[in-house]
N, C-alpha and C positions, 0 to 999 in steps of 0.2 A: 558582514557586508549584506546577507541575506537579508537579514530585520531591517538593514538602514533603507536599503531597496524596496523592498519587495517585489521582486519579478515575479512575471507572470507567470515562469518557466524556469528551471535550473538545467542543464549541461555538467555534468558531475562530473570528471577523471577521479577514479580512486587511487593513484599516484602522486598524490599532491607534496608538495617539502615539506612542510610541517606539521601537518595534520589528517590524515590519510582520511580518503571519500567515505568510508565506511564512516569514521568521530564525525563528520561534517553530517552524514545523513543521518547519523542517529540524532543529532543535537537539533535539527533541523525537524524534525518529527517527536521531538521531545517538546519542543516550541511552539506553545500556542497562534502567533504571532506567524510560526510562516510550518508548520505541520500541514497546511493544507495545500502547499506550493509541488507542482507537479514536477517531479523530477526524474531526470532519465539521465542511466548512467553513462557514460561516454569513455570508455577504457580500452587497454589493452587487455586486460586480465581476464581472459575467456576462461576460464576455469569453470567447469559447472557446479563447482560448491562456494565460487565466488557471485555466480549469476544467482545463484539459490538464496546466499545470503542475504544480497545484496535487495532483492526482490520480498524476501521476507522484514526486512526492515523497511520498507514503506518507499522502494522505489517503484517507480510507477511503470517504468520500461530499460530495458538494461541492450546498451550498444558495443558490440565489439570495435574500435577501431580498425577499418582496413578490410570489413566483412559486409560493409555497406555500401550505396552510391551515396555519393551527397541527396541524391533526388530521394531517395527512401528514408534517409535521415530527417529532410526535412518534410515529408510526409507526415512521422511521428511527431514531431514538434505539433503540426499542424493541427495534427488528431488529440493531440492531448491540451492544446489553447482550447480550442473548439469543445473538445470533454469538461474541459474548466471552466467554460462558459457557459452552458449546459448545466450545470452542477449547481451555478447560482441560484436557477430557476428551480429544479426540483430537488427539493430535500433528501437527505438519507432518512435511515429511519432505525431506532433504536427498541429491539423489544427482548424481554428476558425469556427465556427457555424455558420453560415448567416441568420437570422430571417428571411427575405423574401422569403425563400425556402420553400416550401410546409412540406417536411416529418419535418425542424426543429419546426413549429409550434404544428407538433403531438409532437415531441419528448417531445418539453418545456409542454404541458399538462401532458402527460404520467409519466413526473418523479418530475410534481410540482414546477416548475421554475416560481413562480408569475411577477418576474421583467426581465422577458427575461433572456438572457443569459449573465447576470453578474454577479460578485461574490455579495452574500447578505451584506458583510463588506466593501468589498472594494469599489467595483461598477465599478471594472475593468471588460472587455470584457472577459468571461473564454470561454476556451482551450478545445477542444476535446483531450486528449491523448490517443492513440492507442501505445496497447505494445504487444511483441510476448506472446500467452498461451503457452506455452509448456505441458501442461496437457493436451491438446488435442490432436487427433492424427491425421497425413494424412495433409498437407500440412502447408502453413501459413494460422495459425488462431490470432486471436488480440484479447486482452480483451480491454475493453476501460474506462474511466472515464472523468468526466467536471472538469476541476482543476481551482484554479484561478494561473496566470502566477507571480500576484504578494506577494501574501500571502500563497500560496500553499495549501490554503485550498479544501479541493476534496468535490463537489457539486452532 
């Protein structure tokens, strides 16, 4: 339904009958066609190894049902159309890592990259991605992540 659509926005329960929110947002961020659709999870499943997961597979904001106001709920709706529209205009930005550079050998320490800067499955060369924050204020700010270019797994 997501590709026939394409919403601006997803509303996720990971509760679903046939296909649990987690299969739904991997496949959906497997998906060239709708990977880039913002999604925020909408569950009962407070669990913080379900919030963790859930957030590491490419959900954008994860909501506890019954821990919100509707007025905050649809806040984040707000903020993340508005982030998606934002987004249009300014690109990310994709640069590789050089290990013979001084601050990447801090880095790889710092965040536990025992094999340098490759993905742990693929043993591809992973990607710095740099993306606009819009939650921050006052000029351009970037959040950033280690991706692998081939498996999209974020390191």
């Amino acid at each position: 339904m997501v590709k026939q659509k394409k919403p601006n926005l997803v509303l996720l329960d990971l509760g679903l009958p046939k296909v649990d929110g987690f299969e739904v947002l991997r496949r959906m961020r497997e998906d060239a066609e709708t990977k880039n659709i913002p999604v925020i999870i909408f569950s009962v499943m407070g669990e913080p190894k379900d919030i963790k997961k859930a957030l590491e597979m490419g959900a954008n904001d994860y909501t506890v049902k019954g821990f919100y106001t509707p007025r905050q709920i649809l806040s984040k709706v707000k903020s993340l159309l508005t982030q998606a529209d934002m987004k249009k205009s300014v690109k990310a930005y994709k640069l590789l890592v050089k290990p013979g550079r001084e601050d990447a050998a801090k880095l790889q320490d710092e965040i536990g990259l025992t094999n340098g800067y490759e993905c742990p499955e693929c043993k591809v060369e992973l990607t710095l991605e740099m993306f606009p924050d819009y939650v921050r204020e006052g000029g351009h700010w970037f959040s950033s992540r280690l991706i692998c270019p081939k498996c999209g797994k974020v390191v």
